[in-house]
N, C-alpha and C positions, 0 to 999 in steps of 0.2 A: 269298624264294620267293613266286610270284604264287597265289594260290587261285582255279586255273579254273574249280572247278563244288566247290558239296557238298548231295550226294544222301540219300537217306531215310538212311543208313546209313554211308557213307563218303564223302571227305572227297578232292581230287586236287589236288595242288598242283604247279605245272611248279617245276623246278630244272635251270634249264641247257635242256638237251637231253630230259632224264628227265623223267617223272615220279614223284612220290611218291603212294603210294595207300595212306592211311587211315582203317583201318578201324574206327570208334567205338564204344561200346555201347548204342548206340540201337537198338531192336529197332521192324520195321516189321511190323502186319498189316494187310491188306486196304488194303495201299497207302497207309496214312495211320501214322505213325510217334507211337509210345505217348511219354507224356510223362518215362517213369520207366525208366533203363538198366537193363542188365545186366550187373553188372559183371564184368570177364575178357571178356564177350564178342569185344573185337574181337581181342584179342590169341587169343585159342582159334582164331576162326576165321582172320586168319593163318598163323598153324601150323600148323594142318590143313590149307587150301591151299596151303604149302609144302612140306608132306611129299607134299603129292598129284602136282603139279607134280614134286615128284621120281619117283614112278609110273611118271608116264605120261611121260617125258621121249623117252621112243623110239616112242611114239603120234604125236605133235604136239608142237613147239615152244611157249612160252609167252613171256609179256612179260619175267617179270623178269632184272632187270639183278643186283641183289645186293638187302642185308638193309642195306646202309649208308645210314641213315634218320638225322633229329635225334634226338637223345637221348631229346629228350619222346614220342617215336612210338616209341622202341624196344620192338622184340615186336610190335607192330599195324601196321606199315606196311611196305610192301616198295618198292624201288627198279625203275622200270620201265622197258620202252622205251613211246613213244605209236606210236600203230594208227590206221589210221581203222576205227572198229569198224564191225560189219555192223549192217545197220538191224534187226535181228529178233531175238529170245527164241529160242532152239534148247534147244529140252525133250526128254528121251527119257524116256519111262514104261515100267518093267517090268509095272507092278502098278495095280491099276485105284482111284483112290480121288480126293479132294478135287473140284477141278473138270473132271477128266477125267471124273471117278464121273458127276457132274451132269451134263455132254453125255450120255454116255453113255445116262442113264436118261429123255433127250429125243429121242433121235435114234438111239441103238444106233452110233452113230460116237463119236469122239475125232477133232478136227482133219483129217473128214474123210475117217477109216479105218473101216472097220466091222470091229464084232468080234462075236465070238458073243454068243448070244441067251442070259440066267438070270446073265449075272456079277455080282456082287455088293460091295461095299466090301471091300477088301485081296486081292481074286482079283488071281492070278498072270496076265499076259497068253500067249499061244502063245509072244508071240515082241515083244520089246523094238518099241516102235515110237516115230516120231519127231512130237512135237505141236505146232509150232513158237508162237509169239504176237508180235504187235505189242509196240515196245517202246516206248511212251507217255510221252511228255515230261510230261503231265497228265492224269491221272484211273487206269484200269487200263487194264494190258496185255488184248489181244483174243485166243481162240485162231485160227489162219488155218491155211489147205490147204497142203501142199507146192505145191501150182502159187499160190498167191499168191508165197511166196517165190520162185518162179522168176519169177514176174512182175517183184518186186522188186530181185533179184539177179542175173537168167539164171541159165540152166538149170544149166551147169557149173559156177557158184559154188553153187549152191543142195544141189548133189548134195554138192558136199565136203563144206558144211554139216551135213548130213545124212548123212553117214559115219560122219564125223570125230564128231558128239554120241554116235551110236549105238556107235561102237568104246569112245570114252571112258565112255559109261553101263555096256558090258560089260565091260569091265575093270576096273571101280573095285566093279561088284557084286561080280563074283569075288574079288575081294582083300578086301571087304569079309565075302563071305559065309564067309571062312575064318577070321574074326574074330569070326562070329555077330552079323552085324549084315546085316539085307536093305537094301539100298538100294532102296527102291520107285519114286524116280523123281529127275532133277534138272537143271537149267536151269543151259545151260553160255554162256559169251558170247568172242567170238570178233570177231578185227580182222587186217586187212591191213596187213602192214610195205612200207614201200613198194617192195621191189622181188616185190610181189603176192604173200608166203609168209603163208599164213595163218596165224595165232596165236592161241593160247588165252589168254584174257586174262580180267581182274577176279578172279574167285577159282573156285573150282572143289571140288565134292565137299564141301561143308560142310553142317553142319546149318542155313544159313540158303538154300542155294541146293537140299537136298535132301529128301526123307523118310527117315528114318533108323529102320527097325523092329529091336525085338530077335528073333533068328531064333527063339529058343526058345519065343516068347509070340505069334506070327504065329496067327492065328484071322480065317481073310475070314468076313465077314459082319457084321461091328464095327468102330467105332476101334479102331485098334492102339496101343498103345505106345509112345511115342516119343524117341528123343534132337533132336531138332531144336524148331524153335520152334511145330511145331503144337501144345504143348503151349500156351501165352499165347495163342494164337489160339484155343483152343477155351475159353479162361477169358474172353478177348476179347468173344467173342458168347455166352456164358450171362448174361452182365452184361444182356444185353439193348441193348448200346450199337447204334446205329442204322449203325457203318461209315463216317461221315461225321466229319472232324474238328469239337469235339475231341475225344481219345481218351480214354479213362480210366486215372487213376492206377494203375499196379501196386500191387497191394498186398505187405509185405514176403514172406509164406509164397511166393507165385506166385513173386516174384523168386529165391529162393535155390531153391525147388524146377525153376525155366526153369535156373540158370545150373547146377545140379547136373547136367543131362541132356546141357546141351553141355561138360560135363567128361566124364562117363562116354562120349559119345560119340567126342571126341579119344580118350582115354584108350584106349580098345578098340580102334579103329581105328590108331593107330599104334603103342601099344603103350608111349605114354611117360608118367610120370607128369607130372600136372598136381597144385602145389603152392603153394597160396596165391597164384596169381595168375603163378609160376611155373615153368619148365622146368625 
């Protein structure tokens, strides 16, 4: 197998026709990837976009082909079809917080939307909105307008885009929120098979692609709670590290207390036990 690219977090290798798409335990904040894994991590998240992908099967199509990986990937990597992915980050935000929060408290917008005036960290939004970002080969992604994507994409691809994120963010809350877990926001990526059907692709609904609150401990006006990796990220920047590689060593409590969050959070969410690493 040829290894076409490997990214902050996983790993693509063509085979044949397919691709393989593995997923590591390298955990990424602020764009720049910590020196120290988490272990389970890729194989949880996996999982969890496999079970999600099962969901939403009647939303949107998806890439994968099958689970028939090499041995050494078994549990972390799934078998795919290749896309030509679309050039842009497709975010939907229920809930107002991280760098949405920050526009917001510059501008009273989010990517270009304006929302009401007094909201505050973990405020509920009216109504699901779509925040799209640049998808940055180097440095960070940018938030951009729905009419940039349409600049990008046209109009009619831009629109599905923008559907399609916003059906999949409301159905994944809902199922989520029957499990006691908010999903406050999450960045879904998406490619064209060639004969133009659009496809849900890389992974989907996970605690690294999402915010993941517990519904019974939700309090806006504070950090919430978390099953996802805002948890290292906000260990991240109390360190006082400057966000520039290099990053700092996890220390071992962070580690086992980050890879506890994204157990409880699989865990809740589909409802399976996760068991020394596994299923």
């Amino acid at each position: 197998m040829e290894l076409l690219h490997s990214g902050k977090v996983r790993d693509v290798y063509l085979d044949g026709d397919d691709l393989i798409l593995v997923a590591s335990d390298r955990v990424s904040v602020y764009d720049v990837v910590l020196p120290t894994p988490i272990p389970d991590k890729g194989a949880i998240l996996t999982q969890l976009s496999l079970w999600w992908f099962d969901q939403l099967h009647d939303v949107v199509p998806n890439h994968v082909i099958s689970t028939d990986v090499p041995t050494r990937w078994a549990g972390r990597a799934i078998r795919c079809r290749r896309l030509r992915m679309a050039p842009v980050e497709c975010v939907a935000r229920g809930y107002l917080t991280g760098g949405g929060l920050t526009e917001y408290q510059q501008t009273r917008t989010v990517s270009g939307i304006e929302l009401p005036p007094g909201l505050v960290d973990g405020d509920k939004l009216p109504e699901p909105i779509f925040t799209p970002s640049t998808k940055a080969t180097e440095g960070h992604d940018e938030p951009i307008s729905f009419d940039e994507v349409q600049n990008i994409v046209g109009a009619d691809e831009a629109n599905r885009l923008r559907d399609l994120t916003l059906e999949i963010y409301r159905r994944g809350a809902d199922l989520a929120a029957e499990r006691g877990i908010i999903v406050a926001d999450t960045k879904v990526e998406f490619g064209w098979a060639p004969d133009g059907t659009l496809v849900l692709a890389d992974e989907v609904l996970t605690s690294d692609s999402s915010r993941f609150w517990p519904r019974d401990e939700w309090e806006p006006g504070r950090p919430q709670r978390s099953y996802d990796k805002q948890f290292v990220r906000d260990w991240a920047t109390s360190t006082g590290w400057n966000k520039q590689p290099p990053a700092p060593e996890i220390p071992d409590d962070i580690v086992k207390a980050t890879q506890a969050r994204y157990v409880e959070g699989y865990e809740r969410l589909t409802g399976n036990k996760w068991l020394n690493g596994q299923l």
